[in-house]
N, C-alpha and C positions, 0 to 999 in steps of 0.2 A: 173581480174584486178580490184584493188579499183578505185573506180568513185570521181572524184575528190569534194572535201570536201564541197567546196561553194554550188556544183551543188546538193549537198543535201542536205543538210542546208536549199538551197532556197524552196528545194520540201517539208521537214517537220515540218520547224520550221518560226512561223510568224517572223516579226522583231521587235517585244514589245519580245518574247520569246528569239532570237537570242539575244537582249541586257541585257535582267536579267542573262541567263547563263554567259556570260563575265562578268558581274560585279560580280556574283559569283564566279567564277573562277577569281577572280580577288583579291577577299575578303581571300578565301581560301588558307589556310596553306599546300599545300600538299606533304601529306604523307601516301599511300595510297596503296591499293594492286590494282593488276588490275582491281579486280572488281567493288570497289571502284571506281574507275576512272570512269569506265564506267557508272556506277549508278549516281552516286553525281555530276560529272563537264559534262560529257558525256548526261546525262539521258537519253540513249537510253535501249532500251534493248537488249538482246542477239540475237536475231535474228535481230535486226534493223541494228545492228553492224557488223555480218554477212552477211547482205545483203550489206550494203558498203564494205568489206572484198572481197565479193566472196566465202563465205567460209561457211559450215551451221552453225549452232548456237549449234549445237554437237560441233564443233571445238571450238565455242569460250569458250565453259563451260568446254573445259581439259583445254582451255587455263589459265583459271581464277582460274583452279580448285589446279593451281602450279604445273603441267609440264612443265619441261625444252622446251623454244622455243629459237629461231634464233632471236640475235638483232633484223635481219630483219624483223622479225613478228612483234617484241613487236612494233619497227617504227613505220608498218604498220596500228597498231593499234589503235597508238595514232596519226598520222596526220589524219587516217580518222576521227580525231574532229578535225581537223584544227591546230593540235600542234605540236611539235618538241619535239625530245630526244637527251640528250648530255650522254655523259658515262664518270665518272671520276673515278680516281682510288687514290689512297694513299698507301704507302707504311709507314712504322714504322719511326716515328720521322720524315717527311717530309711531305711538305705542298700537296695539291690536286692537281692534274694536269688533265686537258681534254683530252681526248683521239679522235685522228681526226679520221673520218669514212674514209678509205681508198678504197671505192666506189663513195663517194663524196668528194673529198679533200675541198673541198671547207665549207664544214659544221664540227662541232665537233659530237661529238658522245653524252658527257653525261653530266647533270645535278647537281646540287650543292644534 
């Protein structure tokens, strides 16, 4: 089960560290593969990832390496940095629409 975000956060990053990532990620355009994410807004590495995951750092490197996974993984992935995913969709000659996560009605699925 992933350990929730803050509680590691607190364990390996100072709070001069916690604040310049958010402004980075703050500053940043993203557009990004997973790995990417994980390197550049994340900076952790694969097994760090894994270790919040639950998962070994073998899994995270098919993960990054563009094998098909489960919305739910990639989720998984990105809240364990503390972040959200929305899923949108577009059809031909119509505007973007968000797709609601029908596990949590309460939240959208995907991102611009």
């Amino acid at each position: 089960m992933a350990k929730p975000y803050q509680e590691l956060r607190d364990k390996h990053f100072t709070p001069d560290e916690q604040a310049k990532q958010d402004a980075q990620a703050r500053e940043l355009v993203l557009d990004y593969t997973l790995g990417e994410l994980r390197k550049k807004l994340a900076q952790l590495t694969q097994a760090q990832l894994g270790e919040f995951l639950d998962v070994s750092q073998t899994q995270i490197s098919k993960y990054e390496a563009g094998g098909d996974m489960l919305l739910s993984t990639l989720r998984r992935i990105v809240e364990a940095r503390g972040g959200e995913i929305r899923v949108q969709a577009r059809l031909t000659d119509r505007d973007w629409v968000t797709l609601r996560d029908l596990s949590h009605p309460e939240k959208d699925l995907v991102s611009a």
